[in-house]
C-alpha positions as CSV (number, residue, x, y, z in Angstrom):
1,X,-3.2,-2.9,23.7
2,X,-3.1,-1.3,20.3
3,X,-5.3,-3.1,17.7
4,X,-3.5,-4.8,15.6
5,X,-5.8,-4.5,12.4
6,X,-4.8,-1.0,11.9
7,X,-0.9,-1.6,12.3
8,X,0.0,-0.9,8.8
9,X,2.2,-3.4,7.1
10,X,3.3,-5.4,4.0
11,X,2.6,-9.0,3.1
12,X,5.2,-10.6,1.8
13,X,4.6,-14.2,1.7
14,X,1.0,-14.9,0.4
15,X,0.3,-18.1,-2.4
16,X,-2.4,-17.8,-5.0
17,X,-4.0,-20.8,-4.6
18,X,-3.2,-20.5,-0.4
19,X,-4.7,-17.3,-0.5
20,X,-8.1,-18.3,-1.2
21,X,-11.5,-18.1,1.5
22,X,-12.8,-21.7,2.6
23,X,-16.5,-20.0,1.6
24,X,-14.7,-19.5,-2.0
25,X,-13.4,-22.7,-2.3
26,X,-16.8,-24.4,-1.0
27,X,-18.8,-22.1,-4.0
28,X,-15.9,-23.5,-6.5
29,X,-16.5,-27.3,-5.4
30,X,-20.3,-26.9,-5.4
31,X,-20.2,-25.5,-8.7
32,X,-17.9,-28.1,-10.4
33,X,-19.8,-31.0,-8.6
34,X,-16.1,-31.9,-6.8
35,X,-16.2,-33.5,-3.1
36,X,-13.4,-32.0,-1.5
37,X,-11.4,-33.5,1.7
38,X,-13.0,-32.3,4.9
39,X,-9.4,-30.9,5.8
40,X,-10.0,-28.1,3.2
41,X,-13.5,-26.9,4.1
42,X,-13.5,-27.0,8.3
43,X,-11.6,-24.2,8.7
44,X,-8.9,-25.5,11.0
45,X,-5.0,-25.6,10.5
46,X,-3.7,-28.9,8.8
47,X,-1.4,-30.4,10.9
48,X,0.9,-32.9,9.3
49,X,3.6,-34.8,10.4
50,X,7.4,-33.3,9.3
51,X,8.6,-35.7,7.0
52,X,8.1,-36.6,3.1
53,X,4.7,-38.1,3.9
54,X,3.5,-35.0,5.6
55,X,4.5,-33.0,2.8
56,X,2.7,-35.2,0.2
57,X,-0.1,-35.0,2.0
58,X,-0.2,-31.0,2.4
59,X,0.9,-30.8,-1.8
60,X,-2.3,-33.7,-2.5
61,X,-4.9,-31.1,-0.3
62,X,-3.2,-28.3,-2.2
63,X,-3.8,-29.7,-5.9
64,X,-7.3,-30.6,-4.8
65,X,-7.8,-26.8,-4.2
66,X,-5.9,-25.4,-7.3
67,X,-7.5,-27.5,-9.8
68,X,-10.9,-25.6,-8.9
69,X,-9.4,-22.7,-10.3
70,X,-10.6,-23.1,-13.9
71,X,-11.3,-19.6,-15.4
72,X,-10.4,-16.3,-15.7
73,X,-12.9,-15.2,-13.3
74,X,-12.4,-17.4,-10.7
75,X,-8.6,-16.0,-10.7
76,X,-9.7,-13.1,-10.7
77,X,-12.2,-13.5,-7.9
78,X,-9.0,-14.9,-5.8
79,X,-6.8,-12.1,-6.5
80,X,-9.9,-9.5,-5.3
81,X,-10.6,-11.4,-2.0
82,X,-7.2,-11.3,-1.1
83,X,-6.7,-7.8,-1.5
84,X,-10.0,-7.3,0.6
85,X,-8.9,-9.5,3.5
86,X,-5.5,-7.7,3.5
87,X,-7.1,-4.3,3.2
88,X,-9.1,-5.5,6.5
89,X,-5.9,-6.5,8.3
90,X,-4.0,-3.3,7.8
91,X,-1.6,-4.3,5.2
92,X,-0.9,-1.7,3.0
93,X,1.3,-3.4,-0.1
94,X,0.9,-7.3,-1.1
95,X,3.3,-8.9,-3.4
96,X,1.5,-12.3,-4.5
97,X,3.0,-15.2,-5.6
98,X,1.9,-17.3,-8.3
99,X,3.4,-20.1,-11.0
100,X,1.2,-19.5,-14.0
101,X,1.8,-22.7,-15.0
102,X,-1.1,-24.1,-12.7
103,X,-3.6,-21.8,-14.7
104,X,-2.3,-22.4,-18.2
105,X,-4.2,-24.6,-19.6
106,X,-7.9,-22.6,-18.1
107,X,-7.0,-19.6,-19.8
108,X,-4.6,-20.1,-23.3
109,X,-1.3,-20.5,-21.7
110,X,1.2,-18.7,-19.0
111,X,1.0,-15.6,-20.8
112,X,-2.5,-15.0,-20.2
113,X,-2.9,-16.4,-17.1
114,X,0.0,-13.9,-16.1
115,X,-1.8,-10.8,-17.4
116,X,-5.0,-12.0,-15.9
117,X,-3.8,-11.9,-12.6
118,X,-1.5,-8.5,-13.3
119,X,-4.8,-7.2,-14.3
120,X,-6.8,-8.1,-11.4
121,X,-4.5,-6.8,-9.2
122,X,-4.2,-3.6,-10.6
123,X,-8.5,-3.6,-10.2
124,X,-7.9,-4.6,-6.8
125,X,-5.4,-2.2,-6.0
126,X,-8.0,0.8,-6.8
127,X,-10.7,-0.9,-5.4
128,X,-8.9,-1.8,-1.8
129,X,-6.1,0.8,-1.5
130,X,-3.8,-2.0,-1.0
131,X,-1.4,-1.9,-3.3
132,X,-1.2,-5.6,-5.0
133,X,2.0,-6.4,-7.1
134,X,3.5,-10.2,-7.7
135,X,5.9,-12.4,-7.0
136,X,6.2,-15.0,-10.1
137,X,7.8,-18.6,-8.9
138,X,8.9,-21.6,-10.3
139,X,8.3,-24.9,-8.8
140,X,11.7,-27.1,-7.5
141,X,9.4,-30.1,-8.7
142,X,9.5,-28.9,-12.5
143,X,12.7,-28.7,-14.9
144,X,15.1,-26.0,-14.4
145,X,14.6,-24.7,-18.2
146,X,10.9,-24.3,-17.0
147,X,12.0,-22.3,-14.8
148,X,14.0,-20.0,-17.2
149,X,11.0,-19.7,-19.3
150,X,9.3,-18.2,-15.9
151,X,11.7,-15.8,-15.7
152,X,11.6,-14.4,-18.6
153,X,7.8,-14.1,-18.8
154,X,8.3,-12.1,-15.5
155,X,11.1,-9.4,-16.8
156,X,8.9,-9.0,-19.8
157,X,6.2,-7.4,-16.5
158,X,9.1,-5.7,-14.0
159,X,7.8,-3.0,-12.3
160,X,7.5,-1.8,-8.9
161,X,3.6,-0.6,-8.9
162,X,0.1,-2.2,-8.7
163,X,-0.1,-5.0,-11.6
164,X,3.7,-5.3,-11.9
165,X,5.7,-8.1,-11.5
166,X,8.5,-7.6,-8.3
167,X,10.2,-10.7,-7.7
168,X,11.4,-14.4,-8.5
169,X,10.6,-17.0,-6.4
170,X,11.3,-20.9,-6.6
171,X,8.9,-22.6,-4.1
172,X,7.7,-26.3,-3.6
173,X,9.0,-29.3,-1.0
174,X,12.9,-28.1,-0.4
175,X,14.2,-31.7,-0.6
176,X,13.8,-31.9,-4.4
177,X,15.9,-30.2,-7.4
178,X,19.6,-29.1,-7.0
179,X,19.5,-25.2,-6.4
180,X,22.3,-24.7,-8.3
181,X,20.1,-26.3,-11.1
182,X,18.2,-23.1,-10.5
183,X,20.6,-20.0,-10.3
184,X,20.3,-19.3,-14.8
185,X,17.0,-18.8,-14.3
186,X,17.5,-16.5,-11.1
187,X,20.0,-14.4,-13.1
188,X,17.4,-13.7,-15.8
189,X,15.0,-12.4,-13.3
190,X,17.8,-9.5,-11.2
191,X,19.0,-8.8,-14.9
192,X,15.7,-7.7,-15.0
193,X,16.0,-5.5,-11.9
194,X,13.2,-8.1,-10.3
195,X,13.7,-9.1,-7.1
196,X,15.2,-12.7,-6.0
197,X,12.4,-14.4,-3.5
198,X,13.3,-18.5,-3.2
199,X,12.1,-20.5,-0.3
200,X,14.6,-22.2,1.9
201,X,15.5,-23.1,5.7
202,X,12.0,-24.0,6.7
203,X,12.0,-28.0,5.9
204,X,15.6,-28.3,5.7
205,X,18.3,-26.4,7.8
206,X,21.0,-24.2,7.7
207,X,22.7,-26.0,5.0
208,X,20.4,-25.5,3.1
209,X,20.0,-21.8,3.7
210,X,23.7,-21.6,2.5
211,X,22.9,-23.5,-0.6
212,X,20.7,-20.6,-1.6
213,X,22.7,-18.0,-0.9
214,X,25.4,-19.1,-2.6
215,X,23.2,-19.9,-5.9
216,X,20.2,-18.0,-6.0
217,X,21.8,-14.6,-4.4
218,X,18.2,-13.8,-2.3
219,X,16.8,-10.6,-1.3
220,X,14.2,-12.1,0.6
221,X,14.1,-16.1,1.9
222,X,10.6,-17.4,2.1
223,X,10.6,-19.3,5.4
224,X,14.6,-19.2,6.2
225,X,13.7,-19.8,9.9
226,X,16.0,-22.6,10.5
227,X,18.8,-20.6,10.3
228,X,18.5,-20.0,14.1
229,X,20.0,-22.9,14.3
230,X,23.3,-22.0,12.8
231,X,24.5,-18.6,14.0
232,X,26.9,-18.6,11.9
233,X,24.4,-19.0,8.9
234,X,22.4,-16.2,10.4
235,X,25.2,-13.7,11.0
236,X,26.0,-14.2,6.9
237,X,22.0,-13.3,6.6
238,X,22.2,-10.1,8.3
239,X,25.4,-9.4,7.2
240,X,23.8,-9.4,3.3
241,X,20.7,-7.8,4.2
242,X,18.5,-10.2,3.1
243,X,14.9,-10.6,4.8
244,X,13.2,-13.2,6.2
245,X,9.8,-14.2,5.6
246,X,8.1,-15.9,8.7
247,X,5.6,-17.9,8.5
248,X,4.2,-18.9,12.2
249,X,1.5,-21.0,10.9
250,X,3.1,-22.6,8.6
251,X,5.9,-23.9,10.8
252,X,3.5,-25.4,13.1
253,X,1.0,-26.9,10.6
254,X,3.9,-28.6,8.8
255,X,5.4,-29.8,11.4
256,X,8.8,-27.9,11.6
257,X,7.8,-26.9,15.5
258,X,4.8,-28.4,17.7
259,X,3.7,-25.3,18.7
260,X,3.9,-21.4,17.7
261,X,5.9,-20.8,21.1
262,X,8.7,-22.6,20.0
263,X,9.2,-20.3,16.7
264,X,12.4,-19.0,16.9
265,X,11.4,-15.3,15.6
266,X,13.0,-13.7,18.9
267,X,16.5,-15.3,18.3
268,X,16.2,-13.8,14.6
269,X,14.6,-10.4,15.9
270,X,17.8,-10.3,18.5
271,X,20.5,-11.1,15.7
272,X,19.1,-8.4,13.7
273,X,17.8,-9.8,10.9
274,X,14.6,-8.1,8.9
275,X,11.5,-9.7,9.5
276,X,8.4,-9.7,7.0
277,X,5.6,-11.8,9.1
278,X,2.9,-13.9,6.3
279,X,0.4,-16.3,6.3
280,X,1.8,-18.2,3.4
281,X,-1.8,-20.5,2.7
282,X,-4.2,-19.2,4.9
283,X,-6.7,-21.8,3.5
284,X,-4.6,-24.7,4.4
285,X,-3.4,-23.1,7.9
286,X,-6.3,-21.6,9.3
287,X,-5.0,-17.9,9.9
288,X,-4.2,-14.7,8.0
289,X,-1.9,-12.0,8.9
290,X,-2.9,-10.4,11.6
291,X,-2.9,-13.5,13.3
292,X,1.0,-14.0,12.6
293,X,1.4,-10.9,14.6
294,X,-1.0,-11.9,17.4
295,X,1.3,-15.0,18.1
296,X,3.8,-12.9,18.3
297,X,2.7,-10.7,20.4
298,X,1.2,-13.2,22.8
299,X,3.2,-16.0,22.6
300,X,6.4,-15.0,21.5
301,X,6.0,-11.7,24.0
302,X,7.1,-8.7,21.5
303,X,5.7,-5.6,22.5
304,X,4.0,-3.1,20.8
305,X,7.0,-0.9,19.9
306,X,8.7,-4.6,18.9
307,X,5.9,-5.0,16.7
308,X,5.7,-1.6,15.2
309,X,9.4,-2.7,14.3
310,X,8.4,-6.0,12.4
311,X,5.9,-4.4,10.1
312,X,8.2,-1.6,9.4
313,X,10.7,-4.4,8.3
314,X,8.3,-5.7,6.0
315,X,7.6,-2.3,4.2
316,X,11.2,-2.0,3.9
317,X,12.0,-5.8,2.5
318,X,8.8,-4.7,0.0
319,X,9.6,-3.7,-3.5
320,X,6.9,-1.0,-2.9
321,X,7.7,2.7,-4.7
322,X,9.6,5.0,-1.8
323,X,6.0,7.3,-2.1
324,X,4.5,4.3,-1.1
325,X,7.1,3.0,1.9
326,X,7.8,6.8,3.0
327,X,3.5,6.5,3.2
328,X,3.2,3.2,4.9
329,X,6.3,3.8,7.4
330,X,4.9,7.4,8.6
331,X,1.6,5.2,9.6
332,X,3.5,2.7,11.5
333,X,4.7,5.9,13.6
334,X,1.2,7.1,14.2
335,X,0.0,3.3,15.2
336,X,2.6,3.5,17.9
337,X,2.0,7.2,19.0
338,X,-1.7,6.2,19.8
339,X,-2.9,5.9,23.6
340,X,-2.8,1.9,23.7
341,X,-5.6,1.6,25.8
């Protein structure tokens, strides 16, 4: 089989905070003196039950490991290791996504911590070779005007290359917020030619997938994998081109499906709708990219040629440069054409 490490690829679906090393986030805790739960430091995926109490419980570990990050180097440290474990997985462009908000008050407000990590991705992008651009997102737990603000910081940083901002995302437990409350702030961001990114269809279903396509108009859906459940839901997804970002170990560790087997990535591959495989919070889930695509090669049985096809739909779904896509795609190519064994 053809190793997948050198399958070039984009990832799509990566959180700040989520993105961090347990090593890092054991240096960070010794350093500010913090006891951390156990659940953030062993290395193994969370697995939480799929309801409200679940999710509280994942958001609780999640602010535990954010609140560490109290400096400009420390974000700037996060931003360089993720590059470096994507550059060791084969990706070849990484679109971020961060709320400045969380980092605000460390480093003089969202403004800075904005450029901070526009800056360190640009650094890492020379340093790596993968190209690192982000994804700003608001939070469905904060006001919608919040959200306006967040957009608007992010058109003042559009841009399509290393250290430029790409997309709009609204993340955080689906259950809360009216997405319609949403869709102002969404409008600011494709005035601004930046790409619309909200979560949606992973812990609610198909109605909910509908709700943000009519509202927030999405390019790419974080998650959207419930929408096997509706065909008719999915055919409107392929039908507008819009990609979806699937998260294996997310699913499972949140409780949407016990196991990875039962992700429904083959009924979404079959309907024809584009595929970008991420790792969402590899701290909290225990698994990074390559991993996403191991699962699907080995329990979901795609092939190699089946796989070439997912990371070419992720390149695609990027907002990379066409140098850059023409680049990456013309690798997938010459990953298939090798001798597997």
């Amino acid at each position: 089989m053809r190793d997948l490490t050198l399958l070039p690829k984009a990832h799509l679906h990566l959180h700040f905070t989520g993105s961090m090393r347990v090593a890092t986030l054991a240096d960070l805790a010794q350093d500010a003196r913090v006891r951390l739960p156990a659940a953030l430091l062993d290395g193994d995926p969370v697995r939480l039950a799929f309801d409200e109490r679940g999710w509280f419980r994942f958001q609780r570990l999640y602010d535990a490991a954010r609140t560490l990050v109290r400096s400009e180097s420390v974000m700037r440290r996060v931003v360089a290791e993720a590059a470096a474990d994507d550059a060791a997985e084969g990706s070849g462009r990484l679109e971020i996504q961060v709320d400045p908000t969380s980092y605000a008050p460390f480093v003089g407000g969202i403004t800075p911590a904005l450029e901070i990590v526009l800056d360190a991705a640009r650094e890492a992008s020379a340093t790596t070779g993968v190209e690192v651009a982000v994804v700003v997102a608001s939070s469905r737990m904060r006001h919608p005007l919040e959200a306006r603000t967040l957009a608007r910081l992010a058109a003042r940083y559009a841009g399509d290359g290393p250290g430029e901002v790409v997309g709009f995302g609204l993340s955080n437990d689906e259950r809360r917020g009216e997405t319609a409350d949403f869709a102002a702030a969404f409008r600011i961001a494709r005035r601004a030619g930046l790409a619309s990114v909200p979560h949606g269809g992973e812990l609610l279903g198909p109605a909910h997938v509908e709700d943000v396509l009519d509202h927030l108009r999405p390019d790419r859906l974080g998650h959207g994998v419930r929408s096997a459940e509706d065909p008719r839901v999915l055919d409107r997804i392929v039908a507008d081109g819009v990609a979806l970002e699937i998260c294996p170990a997310s699913n499972v560790s949140l409780g949407v499906y016990a196991e990875t087997a039962q992700v429904p990535l083959r009924v979404l591959v079959d309907a024809g709708a584009t595929i970008a495989l991420g790792a969402d919070d590899p701290l909290l889930f225990g698994s990074r990219l390559v991993a996403q695509y191991q699962v699907a090669r080995d329990e979901l049985g795609f092939s190699d040629p089946e796989l070439a096809e997912l990371a070419r739909g992720s390149i695609r779904a990027s907002r990379a440069s066409a140098g850059t896509t023409a680049r990456l795609l013309a690798g997938v190519d010459a990953w298939l054409a090798r001798d597997p064994g």
